[in-house]
C-alpha positions in Angstrom: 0.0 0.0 0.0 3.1 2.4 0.5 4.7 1.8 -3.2 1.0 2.7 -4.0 0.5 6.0 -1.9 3.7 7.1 -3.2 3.1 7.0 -7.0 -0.5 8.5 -6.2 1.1 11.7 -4.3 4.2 11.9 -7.2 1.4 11.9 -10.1 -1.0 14.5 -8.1 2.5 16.5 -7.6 3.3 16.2 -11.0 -0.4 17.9 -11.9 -0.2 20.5 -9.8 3.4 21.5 -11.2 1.8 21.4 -14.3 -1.3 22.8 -13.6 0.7 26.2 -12.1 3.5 26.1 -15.0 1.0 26.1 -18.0 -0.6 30.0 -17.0 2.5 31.3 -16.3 4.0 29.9 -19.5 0.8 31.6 -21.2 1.2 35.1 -19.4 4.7 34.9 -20.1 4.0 35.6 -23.9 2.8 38.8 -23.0 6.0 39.9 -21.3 7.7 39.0 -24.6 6.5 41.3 -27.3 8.5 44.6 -27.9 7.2 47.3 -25.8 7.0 50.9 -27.5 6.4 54.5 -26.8 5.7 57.3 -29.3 6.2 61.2 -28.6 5.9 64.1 -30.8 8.5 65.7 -31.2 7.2 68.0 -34.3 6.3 71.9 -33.4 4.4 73.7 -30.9 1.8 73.9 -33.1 1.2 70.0 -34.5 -1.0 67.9 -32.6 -0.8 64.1 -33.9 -3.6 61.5 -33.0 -4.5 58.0 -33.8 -0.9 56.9 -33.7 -0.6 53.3 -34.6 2.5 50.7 -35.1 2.5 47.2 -35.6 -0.7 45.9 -34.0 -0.5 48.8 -31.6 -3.6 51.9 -31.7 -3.3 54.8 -29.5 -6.8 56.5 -29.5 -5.5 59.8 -27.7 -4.5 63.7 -29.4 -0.2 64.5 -28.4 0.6 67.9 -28.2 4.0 68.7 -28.6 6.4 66.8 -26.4 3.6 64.1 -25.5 4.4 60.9 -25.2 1.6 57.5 -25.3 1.6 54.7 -22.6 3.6 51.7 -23.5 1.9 49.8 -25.9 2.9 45.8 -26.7 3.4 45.5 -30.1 4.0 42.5 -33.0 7.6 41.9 -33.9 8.7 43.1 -36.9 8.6 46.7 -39.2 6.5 49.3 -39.9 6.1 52.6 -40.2 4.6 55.4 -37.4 1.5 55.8 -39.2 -0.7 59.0 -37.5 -2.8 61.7 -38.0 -1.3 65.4 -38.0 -3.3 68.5 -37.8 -1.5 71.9 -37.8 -3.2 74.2 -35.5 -1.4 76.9 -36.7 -1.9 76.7 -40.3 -5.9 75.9 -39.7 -6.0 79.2 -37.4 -4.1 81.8 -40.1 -6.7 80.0 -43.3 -10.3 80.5 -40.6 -8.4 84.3 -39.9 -8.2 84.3 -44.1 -12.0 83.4 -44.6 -13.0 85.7 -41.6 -14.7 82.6 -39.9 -12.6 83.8 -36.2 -14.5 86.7 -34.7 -12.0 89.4 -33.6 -8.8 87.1 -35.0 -7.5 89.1 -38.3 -4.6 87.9 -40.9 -1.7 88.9 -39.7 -1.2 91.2 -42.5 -2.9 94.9 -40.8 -3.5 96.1 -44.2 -5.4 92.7 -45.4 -9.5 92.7 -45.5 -10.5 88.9 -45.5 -13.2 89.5 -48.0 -13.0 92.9 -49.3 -15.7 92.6 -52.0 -17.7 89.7 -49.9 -17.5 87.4 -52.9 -15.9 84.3 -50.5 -18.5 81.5 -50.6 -19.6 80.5 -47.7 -19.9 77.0 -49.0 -16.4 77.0 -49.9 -15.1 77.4 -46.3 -14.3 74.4 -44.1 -14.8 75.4 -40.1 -13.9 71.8 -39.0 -10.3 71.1 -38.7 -9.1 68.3 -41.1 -6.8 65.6 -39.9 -4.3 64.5 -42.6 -2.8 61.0 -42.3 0.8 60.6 -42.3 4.0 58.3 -41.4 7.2 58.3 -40.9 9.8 58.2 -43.8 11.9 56.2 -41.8 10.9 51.9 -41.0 11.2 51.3 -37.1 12.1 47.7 -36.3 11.6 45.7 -33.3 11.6 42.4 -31.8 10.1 40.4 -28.8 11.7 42.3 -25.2 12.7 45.1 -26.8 11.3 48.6 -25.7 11.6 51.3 -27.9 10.9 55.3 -27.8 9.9 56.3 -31.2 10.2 60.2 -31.9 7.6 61.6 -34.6 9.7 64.8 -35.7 9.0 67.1 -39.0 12.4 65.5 -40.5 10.8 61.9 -40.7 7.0 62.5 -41.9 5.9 62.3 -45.2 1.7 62.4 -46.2 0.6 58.6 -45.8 -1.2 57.6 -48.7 -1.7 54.1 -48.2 -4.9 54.5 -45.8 -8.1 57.0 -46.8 -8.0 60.8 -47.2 -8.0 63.8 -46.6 -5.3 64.3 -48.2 -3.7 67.9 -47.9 -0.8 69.7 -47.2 
């Protein structure tokens, strides 16, 4: 009854080794994929959203010198692909059309619509997001971590997703 006993309490050992080894083997997959962060490091006056990289989405708008959380992403290449809008630029065209109520081109001699032959139809009052990436292809692999900068050098217009495409 001993030899017995003894082979019983090894195989219910056995299980239980097994039974704690297989989640931790399963979480430990997780640990492995590259980790990455993503900052703008454009202007003052860029804001970039919906920044995405190898399986990776961050649904959130970076000023300038944000960063994202850490995301886990797939192995591999790719581009920074995001979405840019240049506050600056969208503020000096609404002063051109006369859409911003005491905000005037910076020009003091300029009259937005001297003759008031701008169509009204023709002016865009919501800001348009243009897609873009990086020129450059980031790289990682499982543990890496990586902090991926998003400057003016390294973006070019992204036309492999839909419009609006613009400057």
């Amino acid at each position: 009854m001993g030899s017995s006993d003894s082979k019983i309490g090894s195989h219910v050992g056995i299980q239980k080794c097994v039974a704690l080894l297989i989640p931790i083997l399963i979480g430990g997959c997780d640990f492995a994929y590259p980790e990455v962060v993503v900052v703008n490091r454009t202007n003052e006056h860029i804001l970039i959203k919906s920044v995405s990289f190898n399986g990776c989405v961050w649904d959130q708008v970076l000023a300038f010198e944000d960063t994202t959380s850490v995301g886990s992403c797939l192995p591999g290449e790719d581009r920074v692909h995001f979405q840019k809008f240049d506050v600056e630029a969208y503020c000096q065209e609404q002063a051109e059309d006369g859409t911003l109520d005491g905000v005037c081109p910076c020009e003091p001699d300029t009259d937005s619509d001297p003759d008031g032959s701008i169509d009204p139809g023709l002016i865009n009052e919501e800001p348009n997001w243009f897609n873009y990436q990086t020129v450059s292809i980031k790289r990682v692999d499982y543990g890496d971590f990586h902090l991926f900068e998003i400057t003016t050098e390294d973006m070019e217009q992204d036309f492999s997703v839909p419009g609006p495409y613009g400057h």
